[in-house]
C-alpha positions, 0 to 999 in steps of 0.5 A: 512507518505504521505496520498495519499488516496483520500480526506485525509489529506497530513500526517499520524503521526507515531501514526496514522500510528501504529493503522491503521496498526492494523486495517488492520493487523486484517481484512485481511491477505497480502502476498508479491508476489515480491521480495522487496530486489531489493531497488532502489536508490533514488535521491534529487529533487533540486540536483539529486544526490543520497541521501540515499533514496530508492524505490522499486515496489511491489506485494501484495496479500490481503485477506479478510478471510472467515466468517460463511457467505462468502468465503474467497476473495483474489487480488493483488496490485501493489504498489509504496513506498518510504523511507527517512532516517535520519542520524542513519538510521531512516526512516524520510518519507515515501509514498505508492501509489496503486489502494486500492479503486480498491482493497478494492471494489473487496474484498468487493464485488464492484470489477473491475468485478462486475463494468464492467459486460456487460448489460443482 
């Protein structure tokens, strides 16, 4: 997978990507908004010819659960993912784009709102 966080690395391995897939999977709770059955074709950038892969834009609800301390705290991200496959159908490459800095502040408490709240 393509790491297109700021200051990372160009790839995640497959390990990689499982564990921090648990580690998110276990602080917060993400809920699709959009229908990601609509996959769009994808095309080869030295031919642009269709080759097998696909993209598709999609909502995401994130929440951070409530604690004994704090509310719950939800917000949507729209993100860009794409896929290739292999020949048996196996995904070979794939790559994520959206604003999760912006997200992670909001839920954390640093949000869009807080950051641009007019001067008193």
């Amino acid at each position: 997978m393509r790491d297109t966080g700021f200051g990372s690395k160009d790839s995640l391995s497959l390990d990689e990507m499982i564990a921090f897939d648990k580690e998110m999977l276990e602080a917060y709770d993400f809920k699709i908004l959009t229908d990601p059955i609509v996959l769009l074709p994808g095309v080869n950038p030295d031919t642009r010819k269709p080759d097998g892969s696909v993209r598709h834009y999609t909502d995401w609800e994130v929440t951070l659960p409530a604690t004994d301390s704090t509310e719950a705290r939800s917000g949507v991200i729209k993100l860009y993912e794409s896929f290739d496959f292999n020949a048996e159908g196996k995904i070979t490459f794939q790559q994520v784009y959206g604003d999760f800095t912006g997200i992670m502040m909001h839920l954390h408490g640093g949000g869009e709102e807080e950051m641009m709240a007019p001067e008193e």
